[in-house]
C-alpha positions in Angstrom: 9.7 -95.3 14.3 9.2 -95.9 18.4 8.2 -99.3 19.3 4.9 -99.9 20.8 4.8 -98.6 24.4 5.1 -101.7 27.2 4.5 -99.5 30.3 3.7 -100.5 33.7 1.6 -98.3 36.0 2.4 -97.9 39.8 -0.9 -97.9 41.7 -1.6 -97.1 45.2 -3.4 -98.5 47.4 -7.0 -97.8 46.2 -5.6 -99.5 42.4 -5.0 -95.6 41.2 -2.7 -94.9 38.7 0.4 -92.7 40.3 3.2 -93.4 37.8 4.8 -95.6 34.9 7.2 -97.3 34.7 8.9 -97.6 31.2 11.9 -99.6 29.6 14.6 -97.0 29.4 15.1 -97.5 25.5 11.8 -96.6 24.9 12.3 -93.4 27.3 15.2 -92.3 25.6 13.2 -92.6 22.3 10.2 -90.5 24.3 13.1 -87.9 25.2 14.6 -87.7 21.5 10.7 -87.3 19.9 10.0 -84.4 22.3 13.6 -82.4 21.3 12.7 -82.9 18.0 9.0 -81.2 18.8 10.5 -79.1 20.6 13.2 -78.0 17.7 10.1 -77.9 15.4 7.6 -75.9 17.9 10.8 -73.0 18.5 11.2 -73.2 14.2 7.5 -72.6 13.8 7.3 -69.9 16.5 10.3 -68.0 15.0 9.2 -68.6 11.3 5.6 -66.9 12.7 7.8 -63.8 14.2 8.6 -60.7 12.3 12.0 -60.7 14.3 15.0 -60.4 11.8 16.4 -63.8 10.7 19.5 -65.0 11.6 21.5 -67.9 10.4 19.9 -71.4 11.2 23.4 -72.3 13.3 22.8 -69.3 15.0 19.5 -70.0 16.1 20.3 -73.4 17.0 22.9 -72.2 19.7 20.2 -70.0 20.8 18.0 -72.6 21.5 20.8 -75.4 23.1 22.2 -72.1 25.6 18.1 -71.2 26.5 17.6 -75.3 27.1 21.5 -75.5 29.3 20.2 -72.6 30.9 16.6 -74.1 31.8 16.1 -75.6 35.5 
């Protein structure tokens, strides 16, 4: 389970929140959650298709060559 969040904001000059600054485990840890939501989100969406199933590996390839392929 992630950690409790210690982030620091960036403000301007008016005290306005412009940006956070975060320790880079607990980025990583952000970056691994949202793959994994990701990974579930393209599963749900392709379990909720009538497309023709193809083999799990299969899929997963299609997913990792759409995300290389990504700007």
């Amino acid at each position: 389970m992630m950690d409790k969040l210690q982030e620091r904001y960036l403000v301007d000059d008016q005290g306005n929140r412009i940006g956070v600054l975060l320790d880079i485990t607990a980025y990583q840890q952000l970056l691994d959650k949202l793959e994994e939501l990701e990974s579930l989100y393209a599963f749900d969406q392709a379990e909720a298709a009538e497309d023709e199933a193809i083999p799990l590996e299969e899929a997963i390839a299609e997913i990792e060559a759409q995300k290389d392929s990504s700007p």
